[in-house]
C-alpha positions in Angstrom: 119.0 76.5 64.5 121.5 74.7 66.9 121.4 77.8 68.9 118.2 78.2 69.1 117.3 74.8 69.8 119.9 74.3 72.8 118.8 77.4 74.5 115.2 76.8 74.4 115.8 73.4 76.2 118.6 74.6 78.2 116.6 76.9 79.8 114.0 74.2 80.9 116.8 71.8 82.3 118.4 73.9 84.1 115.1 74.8 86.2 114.9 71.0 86.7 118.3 70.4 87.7 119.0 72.9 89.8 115.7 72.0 91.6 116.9 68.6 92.0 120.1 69.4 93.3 119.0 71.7 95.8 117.2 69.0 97.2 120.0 66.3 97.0 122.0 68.8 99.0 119.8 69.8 101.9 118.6 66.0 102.4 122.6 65.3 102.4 125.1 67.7 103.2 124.5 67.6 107.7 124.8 63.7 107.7 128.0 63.8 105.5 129.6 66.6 107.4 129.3 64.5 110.8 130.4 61.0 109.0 133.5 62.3 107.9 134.2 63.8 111.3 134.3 60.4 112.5 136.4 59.3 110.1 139.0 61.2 111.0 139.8 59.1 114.0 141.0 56.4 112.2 144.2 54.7 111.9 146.9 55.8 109.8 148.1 53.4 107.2 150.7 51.0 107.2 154.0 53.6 106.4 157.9 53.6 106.1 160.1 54.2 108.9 162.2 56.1 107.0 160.6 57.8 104.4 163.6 58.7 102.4 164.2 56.0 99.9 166.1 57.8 97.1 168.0 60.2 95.9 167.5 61.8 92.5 170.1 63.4 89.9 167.7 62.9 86.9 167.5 65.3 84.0 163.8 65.7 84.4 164.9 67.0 88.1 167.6 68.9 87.5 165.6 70.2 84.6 163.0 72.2 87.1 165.7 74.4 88.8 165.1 77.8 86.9 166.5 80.9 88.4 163.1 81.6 90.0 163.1 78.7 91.8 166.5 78.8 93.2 164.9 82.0 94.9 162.1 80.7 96.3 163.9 77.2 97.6 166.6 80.0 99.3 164.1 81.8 100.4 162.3 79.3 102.8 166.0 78.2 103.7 166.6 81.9 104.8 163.7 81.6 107.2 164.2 77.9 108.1 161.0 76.8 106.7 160.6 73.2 105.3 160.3 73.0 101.5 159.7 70.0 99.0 158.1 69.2 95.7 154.2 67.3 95.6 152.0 65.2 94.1 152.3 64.8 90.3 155.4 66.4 89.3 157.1 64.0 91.8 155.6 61.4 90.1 155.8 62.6 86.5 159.7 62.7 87.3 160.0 59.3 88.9 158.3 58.2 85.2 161.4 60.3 82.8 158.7 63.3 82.3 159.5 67.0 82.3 156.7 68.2 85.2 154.7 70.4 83.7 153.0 72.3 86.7 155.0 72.4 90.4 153.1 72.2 93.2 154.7 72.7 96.7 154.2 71.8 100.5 156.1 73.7 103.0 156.3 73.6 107.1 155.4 77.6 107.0 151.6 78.7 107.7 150.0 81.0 105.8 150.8 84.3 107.6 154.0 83.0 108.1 154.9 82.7 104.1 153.1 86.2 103.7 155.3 87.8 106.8 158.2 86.0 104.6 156.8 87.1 101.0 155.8 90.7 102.3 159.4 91.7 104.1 161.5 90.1 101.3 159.2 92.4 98.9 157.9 89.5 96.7 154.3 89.9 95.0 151.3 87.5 95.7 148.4 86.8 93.8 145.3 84.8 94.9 144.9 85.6 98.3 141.6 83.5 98.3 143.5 80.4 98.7 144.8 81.3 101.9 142.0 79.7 104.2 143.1 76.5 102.6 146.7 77.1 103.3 147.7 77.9 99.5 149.6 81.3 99.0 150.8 82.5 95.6 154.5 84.0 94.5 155.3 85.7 91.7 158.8 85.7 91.1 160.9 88.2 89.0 157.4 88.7 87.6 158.1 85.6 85.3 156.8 82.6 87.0 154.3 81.8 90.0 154.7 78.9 92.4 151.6 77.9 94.7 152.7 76.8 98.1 150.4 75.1 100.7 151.1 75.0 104.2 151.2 70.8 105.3 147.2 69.9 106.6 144.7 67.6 107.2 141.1 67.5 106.6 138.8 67.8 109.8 135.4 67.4 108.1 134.5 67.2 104.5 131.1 67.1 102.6 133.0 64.9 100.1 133.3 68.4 98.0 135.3 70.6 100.1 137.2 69.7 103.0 137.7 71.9 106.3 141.5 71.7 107.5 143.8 72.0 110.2 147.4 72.9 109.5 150.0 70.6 111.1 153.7 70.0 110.6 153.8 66.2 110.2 154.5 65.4 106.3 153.2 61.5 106.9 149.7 63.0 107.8 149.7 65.4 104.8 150.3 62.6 102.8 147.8 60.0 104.1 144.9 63.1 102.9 146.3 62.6 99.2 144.1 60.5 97.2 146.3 58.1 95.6 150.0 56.5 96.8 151.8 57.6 93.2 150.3 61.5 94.5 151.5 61.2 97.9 155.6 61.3 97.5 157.9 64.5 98.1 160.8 65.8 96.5 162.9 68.1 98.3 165.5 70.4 96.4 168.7 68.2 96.8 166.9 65.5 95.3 165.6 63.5 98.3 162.7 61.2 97.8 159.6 60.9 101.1 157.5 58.2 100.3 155.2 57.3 103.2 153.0 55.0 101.9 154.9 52.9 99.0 153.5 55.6 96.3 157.4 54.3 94.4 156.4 50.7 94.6 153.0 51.1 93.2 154.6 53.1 90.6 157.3 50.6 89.5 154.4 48.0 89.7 152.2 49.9 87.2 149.2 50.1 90.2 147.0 52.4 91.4 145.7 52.4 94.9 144.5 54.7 97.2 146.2 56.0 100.7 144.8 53.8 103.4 140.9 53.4 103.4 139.0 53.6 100.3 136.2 54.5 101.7 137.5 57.0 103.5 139.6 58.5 100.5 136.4 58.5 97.7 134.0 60.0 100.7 136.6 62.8 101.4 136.4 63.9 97.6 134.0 61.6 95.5 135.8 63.2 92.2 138.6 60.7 93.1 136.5 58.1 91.8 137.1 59.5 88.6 140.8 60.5 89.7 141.1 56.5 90.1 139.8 55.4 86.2 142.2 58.6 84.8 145.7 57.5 86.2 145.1 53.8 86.3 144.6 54.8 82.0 147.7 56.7 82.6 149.9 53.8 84.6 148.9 50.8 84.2 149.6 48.7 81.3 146.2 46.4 81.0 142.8 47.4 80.8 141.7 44.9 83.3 143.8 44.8 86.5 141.4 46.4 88.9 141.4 45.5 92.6 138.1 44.2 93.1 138.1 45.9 96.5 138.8 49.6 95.0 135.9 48.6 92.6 133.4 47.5 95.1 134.3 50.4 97.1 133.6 52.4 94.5 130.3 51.5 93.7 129.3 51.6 97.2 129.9 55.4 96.9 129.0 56.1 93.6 126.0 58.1 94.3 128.3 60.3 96.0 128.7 61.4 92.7 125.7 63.6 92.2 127.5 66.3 94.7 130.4 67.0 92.6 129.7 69.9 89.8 129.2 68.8 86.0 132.3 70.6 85.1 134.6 69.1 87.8 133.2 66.0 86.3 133.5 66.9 82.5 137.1 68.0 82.8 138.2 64.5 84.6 135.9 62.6 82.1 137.3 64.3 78.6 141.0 63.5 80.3 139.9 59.8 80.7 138.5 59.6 77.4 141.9 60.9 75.7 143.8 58.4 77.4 144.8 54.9 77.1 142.1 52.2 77.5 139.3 54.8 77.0 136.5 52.4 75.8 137.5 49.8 79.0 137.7 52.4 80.9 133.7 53.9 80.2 132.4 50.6 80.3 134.4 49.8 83.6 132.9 53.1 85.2 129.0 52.6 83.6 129.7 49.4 85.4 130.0 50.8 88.5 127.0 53.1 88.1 128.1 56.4 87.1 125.9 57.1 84.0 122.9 58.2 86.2 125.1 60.6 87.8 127.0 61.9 84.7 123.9 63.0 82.8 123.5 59.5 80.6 120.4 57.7 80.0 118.8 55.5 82.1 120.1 52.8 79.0 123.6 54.7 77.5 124.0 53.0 73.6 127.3 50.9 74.9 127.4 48.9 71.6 127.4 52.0 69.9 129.7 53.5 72.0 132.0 50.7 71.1 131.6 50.2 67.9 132.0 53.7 66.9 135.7 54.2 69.4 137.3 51.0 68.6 136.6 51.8 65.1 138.3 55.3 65.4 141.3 53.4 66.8 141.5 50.8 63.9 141.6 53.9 61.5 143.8 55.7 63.7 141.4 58.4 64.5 141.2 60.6 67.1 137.8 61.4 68.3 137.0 64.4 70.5 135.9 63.3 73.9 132.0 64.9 73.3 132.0 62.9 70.2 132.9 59.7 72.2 130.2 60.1 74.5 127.5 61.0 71.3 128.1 57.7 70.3 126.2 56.9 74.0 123.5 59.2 73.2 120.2 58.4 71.1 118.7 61.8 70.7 119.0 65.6 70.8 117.0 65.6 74.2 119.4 62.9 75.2 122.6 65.7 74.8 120.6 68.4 76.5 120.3 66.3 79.8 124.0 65.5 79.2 124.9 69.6 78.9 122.2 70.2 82.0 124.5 68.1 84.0 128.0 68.2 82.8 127.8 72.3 81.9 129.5 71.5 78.6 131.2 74.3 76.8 129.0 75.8 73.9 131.6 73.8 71.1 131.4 70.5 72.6 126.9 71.1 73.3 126.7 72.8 69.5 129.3 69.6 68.2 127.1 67.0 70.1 123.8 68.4 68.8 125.8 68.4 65.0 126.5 64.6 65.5 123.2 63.3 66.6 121.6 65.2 63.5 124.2 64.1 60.2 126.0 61.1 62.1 123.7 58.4 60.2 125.9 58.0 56.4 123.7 59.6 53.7 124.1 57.6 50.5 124.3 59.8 47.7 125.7 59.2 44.2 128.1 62.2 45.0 129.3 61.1 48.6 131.3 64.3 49.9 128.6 66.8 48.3 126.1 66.6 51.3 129.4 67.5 53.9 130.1 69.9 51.7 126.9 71.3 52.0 126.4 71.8 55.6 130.0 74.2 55.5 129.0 75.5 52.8 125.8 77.4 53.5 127.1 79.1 56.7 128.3 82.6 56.9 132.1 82.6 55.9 133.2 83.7 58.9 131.2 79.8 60.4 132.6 78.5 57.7 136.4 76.8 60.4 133.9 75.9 62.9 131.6 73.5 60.9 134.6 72.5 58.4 135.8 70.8 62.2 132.2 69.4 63.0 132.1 67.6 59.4 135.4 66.2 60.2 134.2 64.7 63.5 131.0 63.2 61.7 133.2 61.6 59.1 136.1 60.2 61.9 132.7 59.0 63.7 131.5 56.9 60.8 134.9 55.7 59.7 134.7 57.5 56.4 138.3 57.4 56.1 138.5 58.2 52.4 136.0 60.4 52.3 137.8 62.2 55.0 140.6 62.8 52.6 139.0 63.9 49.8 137.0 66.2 52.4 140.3 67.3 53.9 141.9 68.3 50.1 138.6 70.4 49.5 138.7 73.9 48.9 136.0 76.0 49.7 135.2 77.9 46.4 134.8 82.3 47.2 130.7 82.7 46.5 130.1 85.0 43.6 126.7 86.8 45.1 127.0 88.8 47.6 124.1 90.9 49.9 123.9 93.9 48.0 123.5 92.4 45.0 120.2 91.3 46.1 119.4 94.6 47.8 116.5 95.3 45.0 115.2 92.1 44.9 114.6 91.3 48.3 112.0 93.8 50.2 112.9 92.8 54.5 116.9 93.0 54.7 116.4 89.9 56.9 115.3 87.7 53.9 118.7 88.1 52.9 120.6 85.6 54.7 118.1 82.9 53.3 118.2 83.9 49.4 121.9 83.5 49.7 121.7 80.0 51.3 119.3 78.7 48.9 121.2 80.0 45.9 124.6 78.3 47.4 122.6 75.3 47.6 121.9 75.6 43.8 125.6 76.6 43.1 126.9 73.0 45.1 124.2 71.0 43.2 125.1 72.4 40.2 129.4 72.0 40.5 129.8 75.2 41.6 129.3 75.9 37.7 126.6 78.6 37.6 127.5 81.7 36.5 126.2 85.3 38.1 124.0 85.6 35.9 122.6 82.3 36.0 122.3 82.3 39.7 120.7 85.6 40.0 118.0 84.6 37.4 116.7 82.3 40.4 116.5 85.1 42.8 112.8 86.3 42.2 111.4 82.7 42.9 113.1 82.3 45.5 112.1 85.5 47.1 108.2 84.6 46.2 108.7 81.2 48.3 109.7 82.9 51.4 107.0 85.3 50.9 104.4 82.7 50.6 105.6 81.4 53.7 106.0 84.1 55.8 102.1 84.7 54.5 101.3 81.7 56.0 
């Protein structure tokens, strides 16, 4: 039924919404091209004289150096190219964390790293990243490492940015979007920080390089950027700059050129990370909803009810079931998957919410959760087990959680051929079964075979007298 339901009104959004944006983008993209050419022309902001303000021995540094990556770092050495460590793992080290993913900038263009790659016989992969200066290495055929050639953006249409490859490491850092991204490591543990990214850091702040303006109109995802790291960095929910805020909602209609799932994958992060419920409100605040795929008039007391109660029960809700709590209606979630391009778990979990989230009273209270696993198809039988548990984190049913969690789904007694000579059209199959489980869960699960079968040609008659009509 979910299925059926979200593709029939899918289909009808998405003719909408892609009408709409195609208008957006032809009334748009010419006039943003040219302002951001203009842009370019200002002046750099206010930077170090000497970059180099540390040198690292760390554990989390010293931790990266993997014998694939000694061969890459000689490698550039070899041909006298500049290398160093960017952006987050830099800053993820500076804050005691093992970097997950290493990005690198180097001195070497493009065809210089595949002259370099190619002659040293060293695989590449992704050769579509080139034009923007990013070439891939696989090494010993055990790790990859993306390296981009230093650059700066010419013109952007505050989606994708046309660059210019340069050799100055203060003007590939002024393109970054925030002063914690913008540092560089090098491999003997030197640390280049430009533009106080350190500072900011040891502060607990998050500001952009240089202009705001400037920074939001070159990608206007950093807006959301912005809300996920000051949830990751700073340690109150209410230390904004006013200025980054007002410059932010002078640009948040930017927003609507930025694809739903660029969007939905900085949203969920937000909403998994500290100050979550501040930080929604903060960005509704700013006038995002519109832009996100909310309505005009999101549910916030809802929305805050239902989160800050997760967190006093020491829940964990998904991020989709966070944003439900926004959402007043099924036609409300298909806008929100129209724009966003949710995955079909988090559209088929919101659509779940928004029909069993309202507590059913009940003189057995886990029988109705119960129920909705229980009729599915064992092999459906994980997937809704996880949708009641989000319904009953959503309503704070903490004990009923637990006694839903200690359930065990009992094996079902009747199987399709047993009804084969009872039931003319094979289709009618699927429903028998369904409405005799829902006589075996009223009943304790204590009929027997024989008492469950004896229901069989009444049940069959309804459905015929149905289909009749």
């Amino acid at each position: 039924m979910l299925n059926t339901l979200s593709r029939r009104i899918t289909s009808l959004l998405n003719r909408r919404i892609v009408h709409v944006r195609r208008e957006v983008r032809y009334e748009t993209t010419h006039e943003v091209w040219r302002k951001v050419r203009k842009m370019a022309d200002e002046p750099l902001p206010p930077s170090r004289a000497d970059p180099v303000i540390a040198t690292l021995n760390s554990p989390e540094f010293l931790s990266m150096f993997t014998p694939e990556l000694k061969t890459l770092v000689n490698l550039f050495e070899k041909y006298n190219y500049e290398l160093r460590i960017a952006g987050g793992a830099v800053r993820d080290i500076l804050m005691n964390k093992h970097p997950k993913d290493l990005d690198f900038a180097t001195s070497a263009t493009p065809d210089q790293m595949r002259e370099m790659f190619m002659k040293e016989e060293i695989r590449m992969l992704n050769m579509k990243g080139e034009r923007h200066g990013t070439v891939t290495a696989r090494i010993n055929d055990k790790e990859n490492f993306e390296v981009t050639t230093l650059r700066i953006d010419i013109m952007t249409d505050g989606r994708h940015a046309q660059v210019e490859f340069t050799k100055n490491w203060k003007l590939d850092a002024c393109r970054r979007d925030l002063t914690i991204n913008s540092m560089y490591l090098d491999f003997n543990g030197n640390l280049y920080d430009h533009f106080y990214g350190y500072d900011d850091l040891k502060n607990r702040k998050i500001n952009f390089v240089g202009n705001v303006h400037t920074r939001i109109r070159e990608d206007y995802l950093r807006i959301f950027r912005y809300f996920r790291f000051y949830g990751r960095i700073v340690d109150s929910p209410d230390q904004h700059d006013e200025t980054t805020i007002k410059a932010i909602k002078e640009n948040i209609d930017g927003l609507q050129r930025i694809s739903g799932e660029r969007i939905w994958n900085e949203l969920s992060k937000i909403l998994t990370g500290k100050f979550a419920v501040e930080l929604m409100l903060k960005m509704l605040e700013c006038g995002s909803g519109e832009y996100i795929g909310l309505p005009e008039e999101p549910d916030v007391e809802s929305f805050q009810v239902v989160c800050r109660r997760a967190l006093s029960n020491n829940m964990t809700l998904k991020p989709i079931s966070m944003i439900v709590s926004l959402l007043k209606n099924q036609e409300d979630v298909m806008n929100l998957h129209g724009r966003l391009k949710l995955s079909s778990s988090d559209r088929d979990l919101a659509l779940f919410l928004i029909q069993h989230r309202e507590y059913i009273p009940c003189e057995r209270p886990l029988k109705p959760y119960q129920q909705l696993v229980f009729i599915q198809q064992m092999n459906r039988y994980d997937v809704y087990r996880e949708y009641v548990r989000e319904v009953l984190k959503y309503q704070g049913a903490v004990q009923l959680l637990d006694e839903f969690e200690k359930w065990v789904i009992p094996r079902f007694p009747i199987g399709g051929t047993m009804l084969k000579s009872y039931v003319r059209h094979p289709k009618m199959i699927g429903m028998v079964l369904t409405e005799l489980k829902r006589i075996w869960i009223n009943d304790d699960f204590k009929n027997t075979v024989d008492e469950l079968m004896e229901h069989v040609p009444r049940i069959v008659n309804e459905l015929d007298n149905k289909r009749k009509k």
